[in-house]
Each structure stands twice: as structure tokens, then as C-alpha cells.
N, C-alpha and C positions, 0 to 999 in steps of 0.2 A: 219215268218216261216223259219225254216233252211231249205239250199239246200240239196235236195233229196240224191246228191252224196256225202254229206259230211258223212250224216245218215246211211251210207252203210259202213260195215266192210267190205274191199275187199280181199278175199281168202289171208292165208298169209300175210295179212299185221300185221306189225309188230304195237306196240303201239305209237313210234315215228311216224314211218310213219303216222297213223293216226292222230294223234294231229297235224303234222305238216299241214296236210288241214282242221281243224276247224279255228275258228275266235281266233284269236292272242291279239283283245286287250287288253291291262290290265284291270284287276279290281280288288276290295279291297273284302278281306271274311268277313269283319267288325269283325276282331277277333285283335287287336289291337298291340299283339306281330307278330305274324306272316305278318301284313299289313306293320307294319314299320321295317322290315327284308328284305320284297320283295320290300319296296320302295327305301332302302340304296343300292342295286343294282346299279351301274352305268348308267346311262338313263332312269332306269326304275320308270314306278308310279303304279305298283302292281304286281299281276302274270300276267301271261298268257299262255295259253291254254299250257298244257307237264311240266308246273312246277311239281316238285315233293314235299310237303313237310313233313317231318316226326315226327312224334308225340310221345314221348316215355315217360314213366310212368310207376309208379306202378299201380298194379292191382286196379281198383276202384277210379285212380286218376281223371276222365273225360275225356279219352281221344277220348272213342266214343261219349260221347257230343257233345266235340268241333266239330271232324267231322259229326255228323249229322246238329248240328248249320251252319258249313260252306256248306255243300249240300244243307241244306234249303235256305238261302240265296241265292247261287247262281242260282238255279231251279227258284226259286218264280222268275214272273214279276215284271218290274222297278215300276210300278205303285201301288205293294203291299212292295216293300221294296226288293226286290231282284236284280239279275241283268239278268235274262233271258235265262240264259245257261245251256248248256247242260253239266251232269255231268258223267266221263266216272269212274266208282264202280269199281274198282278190288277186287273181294273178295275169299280169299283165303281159308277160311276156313268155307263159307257157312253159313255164320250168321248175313248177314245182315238183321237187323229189321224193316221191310219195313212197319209195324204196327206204331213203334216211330219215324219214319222219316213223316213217313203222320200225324201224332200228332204235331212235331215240324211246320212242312209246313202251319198247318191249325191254331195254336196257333201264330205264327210269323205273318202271312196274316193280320189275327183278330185283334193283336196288333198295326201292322203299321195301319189298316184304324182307330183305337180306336184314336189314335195318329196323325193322317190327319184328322181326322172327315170327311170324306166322302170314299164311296167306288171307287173302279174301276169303271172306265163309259165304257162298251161296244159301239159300236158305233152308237146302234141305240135307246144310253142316258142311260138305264136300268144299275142299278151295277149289274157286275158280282156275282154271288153270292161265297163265301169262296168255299164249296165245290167242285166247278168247277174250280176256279184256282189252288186248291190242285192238281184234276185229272190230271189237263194240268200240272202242274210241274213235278209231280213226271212222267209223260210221257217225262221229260228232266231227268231222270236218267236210264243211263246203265247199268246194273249189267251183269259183264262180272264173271262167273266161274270157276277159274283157278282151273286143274288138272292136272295128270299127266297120260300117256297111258302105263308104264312101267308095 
């Protein structure tokens, strides 16, 4: 479970400033260009928490795949193929698809255990069922909506 105070946008704070108190360690979005970009970095073996990275294309090229693909990822548990994090959405223009982000969630889950041959083990042995680790992922995504008060 993440700390309570991490969870909290605190008046004013800025975006840096936030990142700068989530969890730092690196990890890989399993997207192959972008993992060996963040690994050529000097010290580093992936992103971590404030990287930015920018995606650009023509209309129609995938480019909100790829980031739905790396959202799901990083949302989903280690135990379904993900890495457990919380993911902070800036969305500018209101359109994020919270419909196909829960599709990829639940299609990527389904996958990794088809692929493990076993489910998630809760702790008291039972798998978890898919639909419940989709809820709890997508409860690790933020969708912050920026405007403007001009």
C-alpha cells in the first residue's frame, strides 16, 4: 500500500515537487525503444518517478497505444505482469479513455496469467479474480485536469 502522504496533492504543489516524494526506483515500461533510451542514461536501468517521455507522430500512428500499453503496465501488479505504480495522467485536452485503458488492464492481466498458467494467489490461496486487479490498478491512475482560469 502507498503512503497516505505520498497520495496527497499538497496545495500548490508543483509536479516536480510531487514526483520528487513518490518511489524513485527505476523500472522498464516493456516498450523496447523507450527502455533502452532510459537505460543509456549514465547509472541508470530505466525511468523513474518525473521522467518525462515524449511521443510524437502522425495522426493515427499509435501513439496513445503505446501510452495506454505503458499505463497499463506500470498500474497492473508484479504478480500480473506489471510493476505496481502509481501513474500521475496529465490530460490536457479531456480525453482520456478510461473505457480502453480498463480493456488494456484487463486484456494484459488475462494474458500474463494465460502465460504463467496460474493466477494471482491472495493470501488466503484463492486467485484473485481479473476484474479486481483491474479495479485496483486503475485506482493507481491519476487523471489530473489541466485548465486554464483566464
Amino acid at each position: 500500500m502507498e503512503d497516505p502522504e505520498v497520495l496527497t496533492i499538497k496545495r500548490d504543489e508543483t509536479a516536480q515537487d510531487l514526483f520528487r516524494r513518490m518511489d524513485c526506483r527505476p523500472f522498464v515500461l516493456g516498450i523496447p525503444p523507450i527502455d533502452r533510451a532510459a537505460a543509456a542514461r549514465p547509472g541508470s536501468t530505466g525511468l523513474v518517478a518525473g521522467d518525462v517521455v515524449e511521443v510524437f507522430g502522425e495522426s493515427g500512428s499509435g501513439k496513445t497505444e503505446v501510452l495506454m500499453g505503458a499505463v497499463a503496465r506500470t498500474v497492473l501488479p508484479e504478480a500480473d505482469g506489471g510493476t505496481g505504480r502509481l501513474v500521475v495522467y496529465f490530460d490536457h485536452d479531456s480525453r482520456l479513455n478510461v473505457a480502453r485503458l480498463e480493456q488494456i488492464v484487463s486484456q494484459r492481466a488475462t494474458a500474463h496469467r494465460r502465460e504463467q498458467h496460474h493466477g494471482t494467489q491472495a493470501a488466503s490461496g484463492e486467485a484473485v479474480p481479473v476484474d479486481e486487479v483491474v479495479r485496483q490498478s486503475l485506482g493507481r491512475v491519476w487523471q489530473i485536469r489541466c485548465s486554464t482560469t483566464f
